[in-house]
N, C-alpha and C positions, 0 to 999 in steps of 0.2 A: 364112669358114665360116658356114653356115646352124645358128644357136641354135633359134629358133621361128618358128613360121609361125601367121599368123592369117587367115582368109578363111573366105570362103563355100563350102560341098562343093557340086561340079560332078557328080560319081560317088563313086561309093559298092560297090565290092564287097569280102567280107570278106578282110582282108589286104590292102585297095588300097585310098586315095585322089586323089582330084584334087579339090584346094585353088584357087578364084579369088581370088586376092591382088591385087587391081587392074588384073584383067585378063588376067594371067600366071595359067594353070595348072600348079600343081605336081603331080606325081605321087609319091605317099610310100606306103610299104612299113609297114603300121601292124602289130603283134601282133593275135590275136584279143582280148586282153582289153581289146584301146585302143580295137579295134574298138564292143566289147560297153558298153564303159564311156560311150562318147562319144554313142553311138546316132546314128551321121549320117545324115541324111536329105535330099534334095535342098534347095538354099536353105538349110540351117543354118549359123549362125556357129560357126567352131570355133578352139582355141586349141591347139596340139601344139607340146610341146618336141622338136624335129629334131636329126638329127645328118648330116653328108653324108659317104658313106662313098667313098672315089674310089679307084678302082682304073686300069690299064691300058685295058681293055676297056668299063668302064662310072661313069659317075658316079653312085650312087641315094638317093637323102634317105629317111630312117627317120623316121615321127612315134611320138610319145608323149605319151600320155595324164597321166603323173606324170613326177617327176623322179628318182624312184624307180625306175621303168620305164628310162630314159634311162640311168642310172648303172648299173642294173644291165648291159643289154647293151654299155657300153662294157667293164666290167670284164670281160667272158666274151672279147668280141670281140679285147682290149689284154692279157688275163693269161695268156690262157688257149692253148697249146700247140693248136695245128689247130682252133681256135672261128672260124669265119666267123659273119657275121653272117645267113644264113641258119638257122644253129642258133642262134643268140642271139636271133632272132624266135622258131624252134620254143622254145626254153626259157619267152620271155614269154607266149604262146601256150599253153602246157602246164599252167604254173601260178602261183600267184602270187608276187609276190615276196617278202613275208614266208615261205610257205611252204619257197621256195629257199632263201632263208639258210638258217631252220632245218635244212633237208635237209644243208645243209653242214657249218653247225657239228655239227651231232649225227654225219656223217658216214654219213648214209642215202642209198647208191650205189644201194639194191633202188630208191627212191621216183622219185629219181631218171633210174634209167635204163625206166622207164616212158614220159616223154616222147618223143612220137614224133619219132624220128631221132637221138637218145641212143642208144649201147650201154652195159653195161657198163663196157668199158674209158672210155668218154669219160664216166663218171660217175666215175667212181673218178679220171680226173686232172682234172676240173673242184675234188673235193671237197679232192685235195691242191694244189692250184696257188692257189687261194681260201679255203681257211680259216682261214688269219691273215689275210683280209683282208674277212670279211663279219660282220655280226653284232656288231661290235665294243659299240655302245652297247647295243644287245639285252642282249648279256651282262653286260653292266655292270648293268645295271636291275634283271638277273634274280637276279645274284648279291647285288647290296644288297636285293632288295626294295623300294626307293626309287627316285626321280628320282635320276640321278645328276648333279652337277657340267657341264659339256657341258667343262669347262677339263678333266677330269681325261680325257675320253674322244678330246678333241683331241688332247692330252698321249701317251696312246695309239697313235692312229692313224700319228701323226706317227714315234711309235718303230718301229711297225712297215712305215711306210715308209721307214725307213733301214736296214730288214733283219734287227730285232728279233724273236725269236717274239711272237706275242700271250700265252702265260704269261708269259715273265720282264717283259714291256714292260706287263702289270698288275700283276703282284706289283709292280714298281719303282713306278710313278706311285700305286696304293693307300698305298703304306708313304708315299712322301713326302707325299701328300694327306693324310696322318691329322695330323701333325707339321703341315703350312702350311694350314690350312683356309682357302676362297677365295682360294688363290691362282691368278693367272693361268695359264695356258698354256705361256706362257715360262718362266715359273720352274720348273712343276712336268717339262716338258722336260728344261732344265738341272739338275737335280738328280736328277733318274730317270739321266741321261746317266752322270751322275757315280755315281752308286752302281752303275751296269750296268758302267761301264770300272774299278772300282776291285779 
C-alpha cells in the first residue's frame, strides 16, 4: 500500500497531480484544498500523504496535504453507507475539515448538504453514521475548557470503537479520570469497561 509520496510535480491541474519520484510518474486525485494549500507549480518538491484506492476496473492514488485530510476521507469512504471516494474528495473540496466535524457534531445537514454533489439525504446519513466518531477530542476540550488528558480521550475513542455511544463512553472515562488522575489508557479503558458492563 502507497502511505506517501515525495517527488517533484511534472503537472499540475486542479484536482490532478503528476508526481516524478525517481523517475516514475505518479498520477494522484488531490482535493481542491490540497491543491490550494500545496501551490504546485512545475519543478516543485512536494510531500502528500496517499492512500491507493483499488477497485475491479481501476487502481487510483489519492494525495493529501495533512493527515487530517487523509483520515478524514478514509472515514466517509470506510463508514459511511454509498460514500465513494469521489464524494469524499467533493467533501475535502467543499470545506474544511475542522469545519466538517463541527457540521457533524452539531448535526448541521442544511451546511452540509450545500457541498456540491451532497443531497440532503446523504447529509443527514453521513451526520448519523459519523458522529460518534468525529470530533471526539474537540469535545472534550470544549467541554473542559482545558487541554484535555490525550489518555482519557484515547480511553474514549477506543470505547466507541467497541460500539459504545460517545455519551455513555464520556460520562464513563470522565467519572474514572476524576478518581485516577494521570492514569494510563489502559487503566482508564479497563475501568470505564467495567463500570459500562456493571
Amino acid at each position: 500500500m502507497i502511505a506517501r509520496i515525495r517527488g517533484k510535480v511534472l503537472e499540475a491541474l486542479p484536482g490532478r497531480l503528476v508526481i516524478d519520484v525517481n523517475g516514475l510518474g505518479y498520477l494522484l486525485t488531490v482535493s481542491l484544498s490540497t491543491y490550494d494549500e500545496i501551490n504546485p507549480v512545475e519543478g516543485k518538491e512536494v510531500d502528500l500523504h496517499a492512500h491507493l484506492h483499488i477497485r475491479e476496473t481501476a487502481h487510483t492514488l489519492y494525495g493529501f496535504a495533512s493527515v487530517s485530510e487523509k483520515d478524514l476521507f478514509l472515514l466517509l469512504i470506510e463508514r459511511v453507507t454509498g460514500i465513494g471516494p469521489a464524494i469524499g474528495m467533493a467533501v475535502l473540496s467543499g470545506m474544511p475539515v475542522d469545519h466538517f466535524k463541527s457540521c457533524v457534531v452539531n448535526g448541521d445537514a442544511a451546511a452540509l448538504s450545500q457541498i456540491k454533489g451532497l443531497g440532503k439525504k446523504t447529509a443527514e446519513r453521513i451526520i448519523l453514521e459519523l458522529k460518534d466518531k468525529v470530533g471526539v477530542a474537540e469535545a472534550w476540550q470544549a467541554a473542559a475548557g482545558e487541554s484535555v488528558p490525550s489518555a482519557a480521550v484515547d480511553a474514549e475513542s477506543a470505547l466507541i470503537g467497541l460500539g459504545y455511544k460517545q455519551v455513555e463512553a464520556r460520562k464513563a472515562v470522565a467519572a474514572i479520570a476524576k478518581i485516577k488522575v494521570d492514569a494510563p489508557t489502559e487503566d482508564l479503558l479497563r475501568e470505564a469497561l467495567r463500570m459500562l458492563n456493571s
